[in-house]
N, C-alpha and C positions, 0 to 999 in steps of 0.2 A: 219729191223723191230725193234721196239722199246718197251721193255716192262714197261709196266701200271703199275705206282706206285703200293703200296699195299695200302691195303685201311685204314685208319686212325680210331683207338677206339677211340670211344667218352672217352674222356678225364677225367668228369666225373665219367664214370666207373672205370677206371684205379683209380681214387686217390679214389672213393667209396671201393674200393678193399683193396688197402694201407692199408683205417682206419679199415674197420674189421677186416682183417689183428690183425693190433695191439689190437684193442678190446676185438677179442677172445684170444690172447693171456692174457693181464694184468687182465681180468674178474677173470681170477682161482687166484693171487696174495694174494688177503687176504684171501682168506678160504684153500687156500694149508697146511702151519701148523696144521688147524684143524683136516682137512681129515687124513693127516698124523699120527696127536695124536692119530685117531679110530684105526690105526693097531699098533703101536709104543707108545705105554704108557709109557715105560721109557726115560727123560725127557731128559734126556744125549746122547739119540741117536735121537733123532728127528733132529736138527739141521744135524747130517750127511745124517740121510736119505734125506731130502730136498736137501741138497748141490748136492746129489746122483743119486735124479730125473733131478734137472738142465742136471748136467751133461752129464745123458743119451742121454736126448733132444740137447744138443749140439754137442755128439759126434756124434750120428747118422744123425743129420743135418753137420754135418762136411763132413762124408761118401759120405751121397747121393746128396747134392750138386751139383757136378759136373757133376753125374750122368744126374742127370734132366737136368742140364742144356745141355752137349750133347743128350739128349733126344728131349729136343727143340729145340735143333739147325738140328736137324733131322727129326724131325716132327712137327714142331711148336708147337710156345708159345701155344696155346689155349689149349692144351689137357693135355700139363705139369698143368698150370694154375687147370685146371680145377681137374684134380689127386691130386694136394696137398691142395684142400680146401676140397677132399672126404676124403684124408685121416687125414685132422685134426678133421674132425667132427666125423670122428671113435674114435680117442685118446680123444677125449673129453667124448664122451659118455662112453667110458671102463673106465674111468678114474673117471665119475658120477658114474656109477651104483659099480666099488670098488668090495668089497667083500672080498679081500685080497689084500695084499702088493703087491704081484708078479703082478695081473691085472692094479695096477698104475706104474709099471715099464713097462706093455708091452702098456701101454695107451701113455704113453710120449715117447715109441720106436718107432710105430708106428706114432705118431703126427711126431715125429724128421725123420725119416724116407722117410717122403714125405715132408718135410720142405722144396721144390724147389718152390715156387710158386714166391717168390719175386725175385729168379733168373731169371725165366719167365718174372715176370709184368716186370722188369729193361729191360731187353732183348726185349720185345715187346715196350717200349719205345725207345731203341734203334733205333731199325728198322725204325719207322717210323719220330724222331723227327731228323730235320737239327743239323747237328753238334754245331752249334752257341747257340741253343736254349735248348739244354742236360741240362745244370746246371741249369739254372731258371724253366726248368721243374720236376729236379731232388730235385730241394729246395723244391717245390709246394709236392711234393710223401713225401720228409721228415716231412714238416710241418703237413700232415694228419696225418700221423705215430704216430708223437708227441702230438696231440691232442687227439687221439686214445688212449693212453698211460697216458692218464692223465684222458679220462673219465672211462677207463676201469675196473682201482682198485673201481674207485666209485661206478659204476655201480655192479663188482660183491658184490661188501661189502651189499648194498642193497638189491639185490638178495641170499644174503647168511641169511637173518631175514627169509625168506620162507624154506630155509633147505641147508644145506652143499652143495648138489648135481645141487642146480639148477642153479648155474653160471656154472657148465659145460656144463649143458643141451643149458642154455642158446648161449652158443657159438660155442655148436654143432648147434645150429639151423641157426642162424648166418652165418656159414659156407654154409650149406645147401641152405640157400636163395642167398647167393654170387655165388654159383656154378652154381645155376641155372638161373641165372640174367644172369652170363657171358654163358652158353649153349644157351641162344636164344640173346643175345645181341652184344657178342663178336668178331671182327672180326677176322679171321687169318690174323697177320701180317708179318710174313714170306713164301715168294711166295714161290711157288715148285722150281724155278728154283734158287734160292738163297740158299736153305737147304744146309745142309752139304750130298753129295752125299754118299759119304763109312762110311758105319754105319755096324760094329758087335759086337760078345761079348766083345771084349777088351773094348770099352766103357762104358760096364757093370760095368769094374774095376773102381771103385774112387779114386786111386793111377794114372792110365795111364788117366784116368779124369783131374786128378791133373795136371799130366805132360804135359796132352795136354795144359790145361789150360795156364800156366807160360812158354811155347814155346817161347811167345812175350817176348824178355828182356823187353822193358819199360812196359808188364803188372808185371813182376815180381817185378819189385823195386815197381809200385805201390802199391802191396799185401804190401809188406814187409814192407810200409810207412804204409799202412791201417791199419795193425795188430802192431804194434810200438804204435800204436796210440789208438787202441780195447784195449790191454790189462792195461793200467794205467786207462781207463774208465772204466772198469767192476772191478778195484781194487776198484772204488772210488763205484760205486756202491753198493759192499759186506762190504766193511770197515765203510761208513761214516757214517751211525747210530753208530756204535759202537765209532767211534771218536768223535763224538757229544754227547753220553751220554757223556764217561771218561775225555772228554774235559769243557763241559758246563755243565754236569748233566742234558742234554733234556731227556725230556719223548718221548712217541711215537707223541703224537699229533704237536710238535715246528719241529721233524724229517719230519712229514707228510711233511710239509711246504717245508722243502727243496728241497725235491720231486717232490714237486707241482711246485716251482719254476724251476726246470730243464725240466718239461716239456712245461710250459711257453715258455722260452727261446730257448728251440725246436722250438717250432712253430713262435715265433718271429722274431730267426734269418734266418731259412729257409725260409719262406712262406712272408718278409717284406725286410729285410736287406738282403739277397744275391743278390734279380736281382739289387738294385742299386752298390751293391759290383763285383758283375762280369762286369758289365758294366764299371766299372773303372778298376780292376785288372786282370780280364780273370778267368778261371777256376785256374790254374797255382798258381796265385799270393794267389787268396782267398783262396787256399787249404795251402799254406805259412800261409797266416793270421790267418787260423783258428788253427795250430799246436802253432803257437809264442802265440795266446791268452790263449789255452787250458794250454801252460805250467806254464802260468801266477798263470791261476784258481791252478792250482797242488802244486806250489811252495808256494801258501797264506794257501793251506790245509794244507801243512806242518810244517806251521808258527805257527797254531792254538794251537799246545800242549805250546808253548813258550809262545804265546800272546793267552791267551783264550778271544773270543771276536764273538756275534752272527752277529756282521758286514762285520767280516772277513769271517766267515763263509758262508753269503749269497751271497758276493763281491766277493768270490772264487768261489763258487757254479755258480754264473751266467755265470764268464769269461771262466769256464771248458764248461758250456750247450753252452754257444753261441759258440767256436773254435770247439766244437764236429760236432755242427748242419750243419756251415758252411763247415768245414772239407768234411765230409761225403755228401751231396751231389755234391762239387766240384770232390773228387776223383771218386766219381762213372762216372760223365760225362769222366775225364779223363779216366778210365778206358775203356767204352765207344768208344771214339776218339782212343786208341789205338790198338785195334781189328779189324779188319775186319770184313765185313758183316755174314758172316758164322759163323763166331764161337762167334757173342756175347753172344749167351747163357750159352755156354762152359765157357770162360770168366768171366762171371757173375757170373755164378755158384760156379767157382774156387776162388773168389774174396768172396761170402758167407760162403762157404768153412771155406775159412780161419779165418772168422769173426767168425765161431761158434768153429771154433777150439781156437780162442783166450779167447771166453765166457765160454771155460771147463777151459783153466790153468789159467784164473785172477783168477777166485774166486777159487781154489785148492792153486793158492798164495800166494793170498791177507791173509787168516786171518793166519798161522806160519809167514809171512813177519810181521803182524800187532801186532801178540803175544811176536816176539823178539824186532824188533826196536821200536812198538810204529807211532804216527802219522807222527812223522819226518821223521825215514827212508823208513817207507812205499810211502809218496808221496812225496819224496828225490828220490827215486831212480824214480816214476811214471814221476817227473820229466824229468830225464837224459833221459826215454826212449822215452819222444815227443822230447826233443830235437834233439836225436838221429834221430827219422826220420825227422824233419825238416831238417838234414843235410842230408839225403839222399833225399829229394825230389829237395833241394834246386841245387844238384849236378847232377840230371838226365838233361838230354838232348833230346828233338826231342819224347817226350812221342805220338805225334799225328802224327807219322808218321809209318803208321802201314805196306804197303810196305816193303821195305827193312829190318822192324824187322821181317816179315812173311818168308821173304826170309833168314835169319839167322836161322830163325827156322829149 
């Protein structure tokens, strides 16, 4: 007997998912400070409290991660999916109605908490998309992301003229319409017979999560190239306003711009230039490409205090968005390819994981890194460390030969 493919999500949905995804995320962006200033009046601590809400949301997305992701690899994507768009739309709403400080740390706990949903979508794309076809579908999920991300801020700044509260309402709603779009639309695509059979509390643990996760060596070197790679981009993200004032004397509006530009570049190089890039380099090569370009973008940021120049600055800013863009959906298909059918959710999840655990120490880095050396040795060293994984990617072997690393495991 022969078992019946699983059945194929409209495509559509999936990348409709992606961008609200990132939507309801960037929508709270500009009115965060504000809400923040209602409980936190003194001017001196508001920047820690913000840095402190991130953090939360990262570290708790760090935790459960992996969770979810064996969750879905146990019971299917659909129900992970569907738990982490109920639980953002909770964090959103605790997070509107405020009250007190303590109700927006457990609003962003709660949101971070259930943060498995993109482990899921990754995972349900997984399952169903041919090995050959991962990256150019993975570029397609990146490039929504990225436009997501770039309407988001606009959209809440908008919605923030009507009152503080209602860009979170708004993406609590958001949520709510997503969840329930994929409740009557969504197919399961992980069959019963393909699940992961032994499922108990030890899965519960996001540590032995972890561990399951990085079993595969070649998933392991890929983490450790991912995150090499996560953390000088979320340096560049917390720092480059501030290098771009004490560099150039930009206001907020010439910063917006730059902003705007990397998410441009997002979507440009994902969603236009990868499928012609994979098609000449393989996932392999473009994931090479996108680290030698990225280090490009870093080493011109560093340049900026020596040579102040808004040329450089937008010439670096492109070449860092476009090696990110490309980067990150070729490693995800690798990551992908080197899994086994069972555990890409595990996988995936572990591989999120680590992305949000890079998104707590960049920015805890980036501004005492940016306070002693300044623009040079902060993207000096942001530098060394794409380099660094360019040299380990460049030295792995056999990433898609998931067999015999299962069997090492």
């Amino acid at each position: 007997m022969t078992t019946s493919p699983p059945p194929r999500p409209p495509l559509l949905f999936l990348l409709t998912t992606a961008f609200l995804f990132s939507i309801g995320m960037s929508l709270v962006f500009p009115v965060l400070p504000f809400i923040v200033t209602q409980y936190v009046p003194e001017v001196s601590r508001q920047a820690s409290v913000i840095g402190w809400l991130g953090a939360v949301f990262a570290l708790l997305a760090f935790l459960s991660a992996p969770v979810m992701g064996a969750l879905s690899d146990a019971y299917g994507r659909r129900p992970v999916l569907i738990l982490s768009l109920l639980g953002s739309a909770l964090g959103y709403v605790l997070f509107g109605v405020g009250g007190s400080l303590w109700i927006l740390f457990l609003g962003r706990a709660i949101d971070g908490a259930t943060a498995g949903g993109m482990s899921a979508l990754f995972g349900n794309l997984a399952d169903v998309t041919p090995e050959e076809d991962r990256g150019r579908v993975f570029g397609q999920i990146g490039a929504v992301i990225g436009a997501g991300f770039i309407l988001g801020p606009a959209l809440g700044g908008a919605l923030a003229q009507v009152s503080l509260s209602a860009p979170m309402f708004v993406a609590a709603a958001v949520c709510i319409m997503n969840m329930l779009w994929g409740t009557f639309v969504l197919p399961e695509s992980l069959a019963p017979e393909r699940r992961q059979r032994h499922f108990d509390a030890a899965h519960l643990n996001p540590l032995s999560s972890l561990r399951a996760a990085l079993a595969f060596p070649a998933v392991r070197r890929l983490v450790s190239v991912s995150v090499l790679f996560m953390l000088p981009f979320t340096i560049m993200q917390t720092v480059l306003a501030l290098l771009g004032r004490d560099a150039l004397h930009w206001g907020p509006t010439q910063l917006g711009t730059v902003f705007m530009v990397v998410g441009v570049c997002d979507i440009i190089a994902q969603g236009g230039l990868l499928p012609l890039l994979l098609r000449r380099f393989g996932e392999r090569g473009v994931a090479q490409l996108g680290l030698a370009v990225g280090a490009v973008g870093t080493a011109g940021l560093a340049m900026l205090t020596l040579w102040p120049s808004a040329a450089l600055v937008y010439a670096a800013t492109i070449c860092l968005a476009v090696g990110e863009g490309i980067f990150t959906a070729s490693v995800n298909a690798l990551l992908s390819n080197a899994a086994p059918a069972d555990a890409q959710g595990r996988v995936q999840g572990g591989a999120q994981s680590f992305s949000s655990l890079a998104q707590v120490a960049g920015p805890l880095a980036a501004g005492p890194l940016y306070a002693r050396t300044g623009g040079v040795g902060t993207f000096g060293a942001s530098t060394g460390l794409i380099l660094l994984a360019l040299g380990v990617l460049v030295s792995q072997r056999g990433a898609g030969q998931t067999a015999p690393v299962a069997d090492t495991a």
